[in-house]
C-alpha positions in Angstrom: 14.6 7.1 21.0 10.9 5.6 20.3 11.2 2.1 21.5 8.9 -0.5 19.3 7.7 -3.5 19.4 6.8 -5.5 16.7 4.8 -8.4 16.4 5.3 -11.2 13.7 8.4 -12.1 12.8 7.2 -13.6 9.1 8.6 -12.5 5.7 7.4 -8.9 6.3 7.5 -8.2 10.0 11.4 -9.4 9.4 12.2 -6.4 7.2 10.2 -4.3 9.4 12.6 -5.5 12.3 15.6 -4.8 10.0 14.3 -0.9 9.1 13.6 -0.5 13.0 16.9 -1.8 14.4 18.8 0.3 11.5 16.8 3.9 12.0 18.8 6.4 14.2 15.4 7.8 15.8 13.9 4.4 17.1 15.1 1.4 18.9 13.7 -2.5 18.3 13.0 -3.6 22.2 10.3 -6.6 21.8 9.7 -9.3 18.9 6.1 -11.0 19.6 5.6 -14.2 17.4 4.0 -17.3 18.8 6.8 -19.3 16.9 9.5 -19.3 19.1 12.1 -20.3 16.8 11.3 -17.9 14.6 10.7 -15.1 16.5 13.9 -15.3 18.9 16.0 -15.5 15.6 14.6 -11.7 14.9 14.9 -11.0 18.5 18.6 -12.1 18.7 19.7 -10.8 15.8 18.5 -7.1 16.4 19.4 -7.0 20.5 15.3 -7.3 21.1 13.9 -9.4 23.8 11.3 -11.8 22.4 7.8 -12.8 23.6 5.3 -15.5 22.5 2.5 -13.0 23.1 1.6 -9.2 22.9 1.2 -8.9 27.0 1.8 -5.5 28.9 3.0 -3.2 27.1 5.0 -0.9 29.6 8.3 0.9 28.3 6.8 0.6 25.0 6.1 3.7 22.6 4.7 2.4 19.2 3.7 -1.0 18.0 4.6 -2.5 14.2 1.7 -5.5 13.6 2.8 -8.1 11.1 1.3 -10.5 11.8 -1.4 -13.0 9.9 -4.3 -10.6 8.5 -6.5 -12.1 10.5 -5.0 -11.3 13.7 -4.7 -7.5 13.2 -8.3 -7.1 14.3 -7.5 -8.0 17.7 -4.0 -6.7 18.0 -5.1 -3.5 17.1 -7.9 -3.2 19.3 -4.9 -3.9 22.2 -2.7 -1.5 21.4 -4.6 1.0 20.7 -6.8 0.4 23.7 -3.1 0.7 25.1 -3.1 4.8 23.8 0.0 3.6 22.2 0.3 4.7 18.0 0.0 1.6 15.8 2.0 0.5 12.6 -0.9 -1.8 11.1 -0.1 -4.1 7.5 -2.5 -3.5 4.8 -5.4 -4.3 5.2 -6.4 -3.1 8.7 -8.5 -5.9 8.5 -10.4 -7.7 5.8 -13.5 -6.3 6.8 -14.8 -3.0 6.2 -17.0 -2.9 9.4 -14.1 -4.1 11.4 -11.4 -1.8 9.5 -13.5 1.3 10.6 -14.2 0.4 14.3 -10.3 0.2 14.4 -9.4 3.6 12.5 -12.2 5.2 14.7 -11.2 3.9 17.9 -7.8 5.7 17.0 -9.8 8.6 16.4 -11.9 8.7 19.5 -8.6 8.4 21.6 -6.3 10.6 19.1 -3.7 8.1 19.2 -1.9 7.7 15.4 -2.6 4.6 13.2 -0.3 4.2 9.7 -1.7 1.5 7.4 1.0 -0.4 5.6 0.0 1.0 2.5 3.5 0.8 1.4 3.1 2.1 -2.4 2.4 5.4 -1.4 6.3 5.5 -0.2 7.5 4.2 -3.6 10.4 6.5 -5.0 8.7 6.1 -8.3 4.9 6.9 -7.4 6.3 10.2 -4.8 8.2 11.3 -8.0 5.5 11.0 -10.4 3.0 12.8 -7.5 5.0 15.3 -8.6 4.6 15.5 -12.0 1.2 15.0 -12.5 -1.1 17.6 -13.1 -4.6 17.0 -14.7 -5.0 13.3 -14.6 -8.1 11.8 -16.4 -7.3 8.4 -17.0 -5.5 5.6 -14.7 -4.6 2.1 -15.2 -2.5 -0.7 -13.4 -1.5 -4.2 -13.4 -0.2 -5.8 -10.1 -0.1 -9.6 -11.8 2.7 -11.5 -9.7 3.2 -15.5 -9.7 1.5 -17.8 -7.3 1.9 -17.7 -3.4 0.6 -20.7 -1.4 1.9 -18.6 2.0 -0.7 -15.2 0.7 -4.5 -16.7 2.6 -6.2 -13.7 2.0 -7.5 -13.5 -2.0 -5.6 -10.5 -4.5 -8.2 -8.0 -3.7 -7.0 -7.1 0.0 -3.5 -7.9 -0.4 -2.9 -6.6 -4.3 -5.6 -4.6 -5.7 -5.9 -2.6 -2.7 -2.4 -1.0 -3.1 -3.6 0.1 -6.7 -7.0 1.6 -5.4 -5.1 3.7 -3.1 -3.0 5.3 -4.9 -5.8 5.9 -7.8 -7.5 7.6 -4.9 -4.8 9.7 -4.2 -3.6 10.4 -7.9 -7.3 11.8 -8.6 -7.5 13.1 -5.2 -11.6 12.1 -4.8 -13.2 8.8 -3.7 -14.8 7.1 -6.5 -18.5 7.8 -7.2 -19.0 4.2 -8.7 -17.1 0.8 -8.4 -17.7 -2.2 -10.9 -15.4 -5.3 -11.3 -15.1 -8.9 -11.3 -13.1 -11.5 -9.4 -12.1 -15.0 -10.5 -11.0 -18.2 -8.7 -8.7 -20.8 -10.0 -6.4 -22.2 -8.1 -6.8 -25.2 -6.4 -4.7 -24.6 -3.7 -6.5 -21.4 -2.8 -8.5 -21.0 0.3 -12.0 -21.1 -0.5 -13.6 -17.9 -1.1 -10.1 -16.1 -1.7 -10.1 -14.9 -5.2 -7.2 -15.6 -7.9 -7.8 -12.8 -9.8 -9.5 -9.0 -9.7 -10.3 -6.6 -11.3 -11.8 -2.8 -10.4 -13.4 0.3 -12.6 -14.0 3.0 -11.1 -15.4 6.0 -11.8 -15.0 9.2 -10.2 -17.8 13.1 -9.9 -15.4 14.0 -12.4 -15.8 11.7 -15.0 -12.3 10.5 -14.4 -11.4 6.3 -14.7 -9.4 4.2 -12.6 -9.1 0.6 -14.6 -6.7 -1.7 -12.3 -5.8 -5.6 -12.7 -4.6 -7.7 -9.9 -3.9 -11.6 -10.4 -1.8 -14.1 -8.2 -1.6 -16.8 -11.2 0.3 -14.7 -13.8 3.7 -16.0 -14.7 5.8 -13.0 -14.1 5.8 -10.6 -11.7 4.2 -6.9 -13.1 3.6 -4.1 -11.2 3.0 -0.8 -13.3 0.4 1.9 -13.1 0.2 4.5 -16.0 -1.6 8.3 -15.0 -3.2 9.5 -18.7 -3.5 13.2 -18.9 -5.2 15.4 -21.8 -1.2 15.6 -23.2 1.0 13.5 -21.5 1.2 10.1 -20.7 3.0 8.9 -17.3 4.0 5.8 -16.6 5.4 4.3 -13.7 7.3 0.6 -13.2 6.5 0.0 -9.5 9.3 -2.7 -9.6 12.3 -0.7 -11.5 11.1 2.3 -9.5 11.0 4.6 -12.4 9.0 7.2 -14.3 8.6 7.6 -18.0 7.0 10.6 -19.4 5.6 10.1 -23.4 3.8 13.4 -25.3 2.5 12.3 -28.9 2.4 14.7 -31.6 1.9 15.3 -35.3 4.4 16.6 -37.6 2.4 19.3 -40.0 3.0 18.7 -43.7 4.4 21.4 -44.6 7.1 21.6 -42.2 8.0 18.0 -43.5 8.8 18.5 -47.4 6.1 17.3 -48.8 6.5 13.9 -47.4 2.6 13.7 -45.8 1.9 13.2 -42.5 3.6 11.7 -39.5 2.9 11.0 -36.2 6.0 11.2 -33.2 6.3 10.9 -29.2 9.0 12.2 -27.4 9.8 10.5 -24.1 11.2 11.7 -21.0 12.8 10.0 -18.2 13.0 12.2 -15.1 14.9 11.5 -12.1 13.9 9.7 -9.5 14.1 12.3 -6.4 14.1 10.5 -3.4 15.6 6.7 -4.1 15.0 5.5 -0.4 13.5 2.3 0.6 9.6 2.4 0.6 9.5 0.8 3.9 12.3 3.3 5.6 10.2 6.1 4.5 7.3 4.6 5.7 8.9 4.4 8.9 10.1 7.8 9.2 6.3 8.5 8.3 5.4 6.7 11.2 7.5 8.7 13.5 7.0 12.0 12.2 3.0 11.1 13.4 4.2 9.8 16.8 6.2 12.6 17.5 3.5 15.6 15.7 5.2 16.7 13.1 2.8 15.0 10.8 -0.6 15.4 10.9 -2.2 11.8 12.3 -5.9 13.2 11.2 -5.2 13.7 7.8 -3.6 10.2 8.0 -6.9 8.2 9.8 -8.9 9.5 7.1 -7.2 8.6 4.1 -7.1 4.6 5.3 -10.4 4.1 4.3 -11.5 4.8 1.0 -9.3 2.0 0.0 -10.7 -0.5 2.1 -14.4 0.8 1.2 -13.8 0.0 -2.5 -12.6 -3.5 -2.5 -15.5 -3.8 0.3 -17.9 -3.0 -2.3 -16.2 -4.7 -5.2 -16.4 -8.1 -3.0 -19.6 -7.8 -1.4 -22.4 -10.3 -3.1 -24.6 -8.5 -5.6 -28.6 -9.6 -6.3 
């Protein structure tokens, strides 16, 4: 049993305490939140003891950070100072420099680092994986309403989830990255951007074209994977896939009527319906315990993080 300790016990570090305490292979031992209140609610209602701070971490196998974005940078450096395999929310920190010292300080001491890149676990996206064959083309929307409580801007806590899985739909880091970001809101911290939006462009010559905005009025999350024949689409929030092949109907074959255009859709089945964050989990174990391959895993964090680096960065 992999005992774990997580640390904030926010929105998202209290479903990550829920996954933990209900997974068979794993048990939740510590909650760490510097709000007690908070953080002894999670701890109480799980059977975990609670802490106000990280401390020693003895009797403990793997560590879940949810806290603040801006305390992963030193939380991770802890644990996996620690040797001890590190569950990390997206982004590892909102700074490339600082993102890479962390992955490579996993890699230097071989322990296993998971990025909460939670989309990659998304029934819909693992069943489409599995229908795509020779994408060219890919564009997404990630437009949700306003969220005072979100500090960082869209491009680390939206866009990024959409970068990563272009990346990984193409299979190649992008060659080129061009963009724009826009800020609006004037409850916004300053410097964290409203809205943004990537192209990238790949050796290739494939396209990634991807939207993120915290100031639409409905929540939208859907990506859509254009091949030479086939069109795939995929509603991140339904969790569904929806295949669409146009054609043309020859003339002849149609009485005499001229010609017409038609698209036949299907829907396939979604294989695997499990929560994205329980197979995340299981993810996490599987590298803990070897039977999935933590290298593979450190390498594929960055090339996300690189991107919306780049796309940020002031330009002359």
């Amino acid at each position: 049993m992999t005992r774990i300790a997580l640390v904030g016990a926010g929105t998202m570090g209290s479903y990550h305490a829920r996954v933990v305490a209900s997974s068979s292979r794993a048990e939740l031992a510590r909650v760490i939140d510097a709000y007690q209140p908070v953080g002894e609610n999670i701890a109480e209602r799980y059977g975990a003891r609670w802490s106000a701070e990280l401390g020693d971490l003895d009797g403990i196998d793997a560590v879940i950070v949810a806290a603040s974005t801006e305390a992963h940078y030193p939380l991770a450096k802890q644990v996996l100072d620690a040797g001890i395999p590190l569950l990390v929310e997206k982004p590892v920190v909102n700074d490339l420099t600082r993102s890479r010292e962390i992955v490579e300080r996993a890699e230097q001491l071989d322990v296993p680092i998971l990025c909460g890149l939670l989309e990659r676990f998304n029934p819909a996206v693992m069943t489409a994986r599995h229908l795509i064959e020779n994408p060219v083309h890919v564009t997404a929307t990630r437009h949700s309403p306003y969220a005072p409580r979100i500090k960082t801007g869209v491009a680390w806590d939206l866009l990024i989830h959409d970068v990563d899985l272009a990346i990984n739909i193409l299979g190649a880091r992008p060659v080129t990255t061009t963009g724009a970001i826009g800020y609006f809101h004037p409850d916004s911290v300053a410097g964290a951007e409203d809205v943004a939006s990537a192209t990238l462009g790949f050796d290739g010559g494939q396209v990634a074209q991807l939207s993120a905005s915290r100031i639409g009025q409905k929540k939208d999350r859907t990506m859509t994977v254009h091949e030479l024949d086939r069109l795939i689409e995929i509603d991140l929030l339904r969790r569904d896939v929806t295949v669409y092949r146009h054609g043309v109907i020859d003339p002849s074959d149609d009485d005499g009527r001229g010609y017409r255009q038609h698209t036949s859709i299907e829907i396939p089945e979604i294989t695997n319906a499990r929560e994205p964050l329980a197979a995340q989990f299981d993810h996490f174990l599987d590298l803990i315990n070897g039977s999935a391959d933590a290298a593979a895993e450190r390498r594929a964090i960055l090339p996300s993080h690189a991107v919306i680096a780049e796309l940020l960065s002031p330009r002359a």
